[in-house]
N, C-alpha and C positions, 0 to 999 in steps of 0.2 A: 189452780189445777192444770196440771200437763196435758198435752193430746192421747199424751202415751196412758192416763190414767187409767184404769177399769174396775168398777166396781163390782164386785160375785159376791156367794153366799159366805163361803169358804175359800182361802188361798192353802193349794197341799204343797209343802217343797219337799217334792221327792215323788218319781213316778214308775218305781218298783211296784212288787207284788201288791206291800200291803198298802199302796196308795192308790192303786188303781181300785183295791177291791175298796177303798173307804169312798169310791167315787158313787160305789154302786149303795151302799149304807146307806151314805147321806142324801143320794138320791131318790131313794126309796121314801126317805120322809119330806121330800119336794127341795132340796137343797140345792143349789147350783156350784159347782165346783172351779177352778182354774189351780192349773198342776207349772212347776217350776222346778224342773231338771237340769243340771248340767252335761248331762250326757244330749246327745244327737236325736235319740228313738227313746220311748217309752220302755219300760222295762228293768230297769234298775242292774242289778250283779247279775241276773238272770238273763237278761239280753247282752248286756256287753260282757263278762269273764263266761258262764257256762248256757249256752245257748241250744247245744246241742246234747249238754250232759243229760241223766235222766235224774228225774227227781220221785223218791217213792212213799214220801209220807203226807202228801195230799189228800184229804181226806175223798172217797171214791173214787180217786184214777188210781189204781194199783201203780202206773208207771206213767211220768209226762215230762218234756223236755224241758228243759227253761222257755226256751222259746214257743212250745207251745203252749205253756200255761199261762208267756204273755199274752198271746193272741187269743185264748178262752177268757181272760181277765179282761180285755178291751176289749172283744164283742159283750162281757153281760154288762160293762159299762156303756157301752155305744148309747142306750135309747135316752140317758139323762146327762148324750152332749157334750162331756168334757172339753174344759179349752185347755192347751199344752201352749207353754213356752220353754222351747227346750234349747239346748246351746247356754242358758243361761242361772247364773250361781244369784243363788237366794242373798244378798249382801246386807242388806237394811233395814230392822225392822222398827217402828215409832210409832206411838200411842197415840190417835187423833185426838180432836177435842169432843166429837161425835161420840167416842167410845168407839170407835174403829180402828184397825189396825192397819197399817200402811206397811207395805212391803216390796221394796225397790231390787231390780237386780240388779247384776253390774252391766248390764248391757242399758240402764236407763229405764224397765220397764216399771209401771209404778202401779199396785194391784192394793186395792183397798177393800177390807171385808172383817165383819164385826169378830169370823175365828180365822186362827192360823193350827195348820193341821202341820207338826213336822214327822213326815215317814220317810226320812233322811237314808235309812240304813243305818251304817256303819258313818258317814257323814259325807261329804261329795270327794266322786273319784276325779284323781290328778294325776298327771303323768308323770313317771317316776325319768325323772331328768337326767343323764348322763351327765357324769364327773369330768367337764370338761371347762376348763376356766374360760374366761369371755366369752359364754354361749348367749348369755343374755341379750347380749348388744345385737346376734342375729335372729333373735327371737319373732316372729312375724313378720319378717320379713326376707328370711333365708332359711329359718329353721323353723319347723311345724311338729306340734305333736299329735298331730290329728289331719285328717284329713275330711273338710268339712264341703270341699264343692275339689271335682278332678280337676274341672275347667281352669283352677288358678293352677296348673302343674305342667300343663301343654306346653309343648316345647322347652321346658326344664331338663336339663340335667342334674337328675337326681341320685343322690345316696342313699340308702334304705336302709338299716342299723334295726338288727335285732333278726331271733330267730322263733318268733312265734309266729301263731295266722295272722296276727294285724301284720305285720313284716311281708310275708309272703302273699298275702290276701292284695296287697296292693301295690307289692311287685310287680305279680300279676295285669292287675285292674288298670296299674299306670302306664303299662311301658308299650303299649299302642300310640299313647297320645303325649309321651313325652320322648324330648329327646336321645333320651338316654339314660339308663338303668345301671346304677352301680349298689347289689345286693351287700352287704358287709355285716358276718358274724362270727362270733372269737372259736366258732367250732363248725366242722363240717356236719355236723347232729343238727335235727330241728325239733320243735314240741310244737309244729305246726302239723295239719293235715295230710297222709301222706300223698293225697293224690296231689294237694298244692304244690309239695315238694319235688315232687317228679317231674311237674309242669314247666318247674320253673328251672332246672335240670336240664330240661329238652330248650327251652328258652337261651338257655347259657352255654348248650351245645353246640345250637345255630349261630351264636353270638349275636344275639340280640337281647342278652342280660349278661353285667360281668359280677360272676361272684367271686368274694374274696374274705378267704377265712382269716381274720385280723381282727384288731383292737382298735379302737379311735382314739387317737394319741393328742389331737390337737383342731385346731380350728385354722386356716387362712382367709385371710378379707381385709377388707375398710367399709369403715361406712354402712353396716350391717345388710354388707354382699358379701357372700362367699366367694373365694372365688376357689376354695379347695380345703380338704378333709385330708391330717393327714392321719396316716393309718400305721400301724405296726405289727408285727409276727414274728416268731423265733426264727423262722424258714428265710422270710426276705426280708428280715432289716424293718426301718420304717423311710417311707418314703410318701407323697404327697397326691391324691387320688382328687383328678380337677374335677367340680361341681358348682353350681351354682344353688343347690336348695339341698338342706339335708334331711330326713325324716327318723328321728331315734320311736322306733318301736320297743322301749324298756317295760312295757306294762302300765300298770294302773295302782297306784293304792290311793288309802280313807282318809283323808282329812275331817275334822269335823269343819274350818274353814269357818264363815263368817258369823255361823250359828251361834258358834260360841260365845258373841259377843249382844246376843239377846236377849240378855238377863235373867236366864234360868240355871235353876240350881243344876250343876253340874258335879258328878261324880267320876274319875276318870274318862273323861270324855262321853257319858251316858247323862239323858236326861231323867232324872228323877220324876216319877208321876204316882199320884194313887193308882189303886186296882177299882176302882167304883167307875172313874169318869175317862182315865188315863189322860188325866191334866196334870200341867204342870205347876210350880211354884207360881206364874202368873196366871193371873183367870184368862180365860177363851184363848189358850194356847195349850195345845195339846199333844202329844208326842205317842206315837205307834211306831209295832217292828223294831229292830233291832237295835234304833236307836235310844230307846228308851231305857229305865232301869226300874225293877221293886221285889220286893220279895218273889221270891220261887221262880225269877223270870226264867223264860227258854227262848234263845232263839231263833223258833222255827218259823215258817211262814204261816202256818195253823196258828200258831199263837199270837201274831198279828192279826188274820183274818176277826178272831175274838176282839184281839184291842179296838179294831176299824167298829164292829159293830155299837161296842158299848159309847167308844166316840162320840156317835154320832147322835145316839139321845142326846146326850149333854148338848151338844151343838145346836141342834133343834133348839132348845130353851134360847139362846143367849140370841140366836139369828129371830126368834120369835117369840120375844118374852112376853108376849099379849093371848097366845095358843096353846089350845089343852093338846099335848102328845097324844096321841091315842094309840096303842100299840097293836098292829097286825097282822096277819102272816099272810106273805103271796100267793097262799094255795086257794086262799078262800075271802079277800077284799079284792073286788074291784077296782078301787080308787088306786091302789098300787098296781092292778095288771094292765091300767090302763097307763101309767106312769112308766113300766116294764112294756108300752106296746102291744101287748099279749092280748088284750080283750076285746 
């Protein structure tokens, strides 16, 4: 056993909507949980693509943001504790001898628990990589699709590629503390915020951001150091724009990524489960939200909220095949409002 190992009730990979709310399900019936995200923050498509959008078929908020319906979702999870390991991809998963399930990420961490809960979504979001040949080679070490701490960008001279808020949002946020800001997108239009845009405007006014409506034509370096981006436009030609780090802001999309290779039945990329337990083809692996598939699916976050609850019966059994379920509602058992903090 690793130092890194940890044993919990349940491992959830995926820490959107409906894995937060399956945090509170299974907590309800005394489960302990640990969540396993590739994103940064908790929250799933709802925190990173529409954060600020409004959502209106929640059932009693007429209207709520992504982002605030994360933060009502992780305070009703708050009093049963969740542990998050986020930054890292679910990679591994193998069958103990225990009858437990071992599930490694690729950062090493190693999470053992008799169920696995996948509320993946869609499957883990990846950054949509510019079509530029030999980027790989400065990958992590000149080229970043994320920005995961400012501190490694200080005194960089950066390129910034792409014209949405991540683009702008950290145009912004960086060019206090690095040495230089060169903004770079194929159009003077942005799908960023307007007040960002403006900002950064008045930025590039004073000259202390250079933007430049262009295309990224190529890579210069050795050694996976940059030492320059070139760029091209119908207006000036293409010509070689020096930098030491680049950051392509091209968005996000689904992968399903290592899941796939977990041994479940898989249809188009969805995982197959009954409507009774919302398991899958293997026992104590169970699949909610939109990653799943079976008749008459929808998928809304209501309709996960359902799958999270019925989940976690089953769960119960396998984590406690020695205890009678007893089934109750939080208005009127004790043992759960004290479990909910509330009594």
């Amino acid at each position: 056993m690793t130092e890194q190992r940890l044993t919990t009730d349940v491992v959830i990979v995926g820490a959107g909507p409906v894995g937060l709310f399956a945090v509170f399900e299974l907590g309800l019936l005394g489960l302990k949980c640990h969540l396993v995200d590739i994103l940064d923050k908790p929250g799933g498509q709802c925190a990173e693509l529409y954060p600020e959008k409004p959502i209106y078929d929640i059932p009693a908020l007429p209207i709520v943001t992504g982002g605030e319906l994360v933060d009502r979702l992780m305070q009703q999870a708050a009093p049963f504790e969740p542990q998050f390991h986020l930054g890292q991809m679910a990679e591994k998963l193998e069958k103990l001898n225990n009858g437990h399930w071992l599930l490694t990420t690729d950062l090493g961490m190693e999470l053992e628990a008799p169920v696995i809960v996948v509320a993946a979504g869609g499957g883990s979001f990846v950054p949509k990589k510019p079509p530029i040949a030999g980027i790989e080679a400065y990958e992590d070490s000149s080229v970043y699709y994320a920005v995961r701490k400012m501190e490694t960008f200080r005194g960089k001279h950066l390129l910034i590629a792409g014209g949405g808020d991540s683009a702008l949002d950290w145009t912004l946020n960086l060019q206090p503390i690095a040495a230089s800001v060169t903004l770079v997108h194929r159009r003077p239009d942005f799908r960023a915020a307007p007040d960002s845009v403006e900002k950064m405007h008045a930025l590039a006014d004073a000259g202390k951001v250079k933007f430049q409506v262009a295309q990224i034509a190529g890579l210069e370096g050795a050694d996976g150091k940059l030492s320059g981006v070139k760029l091209k436009s119908p207006e000036q030609g293409e010509w070689v724009e020096p930098c030491d780090t680049l950051l392509p802001f091209y968005g996000l999309t689904m992968k399903l990524g290592p899941i796939a290779n977990f041994g479940l039945n898989l249809t188009e990329n969805l995982i197959a489960v009954d409507t009774e337990k919302f398991e899958t083809s293997v026992p104590q692996i169970f699949a909610i939200g939109d990653i799943n598939s079976y008749p008459g699916k929808l998928k809304l976050i209501l309709s996960g909220f359902h799958e999270a609850a019925l989940m976690a019966q089953q769960a119960f059994h396998y984590v406690h095949p020695d205890k009678k379920l007893r089934f109750q509602y939080t208005t009127s058992s004790s043992e759960l409002q004290q479990r909910l903090k509330v009594a």
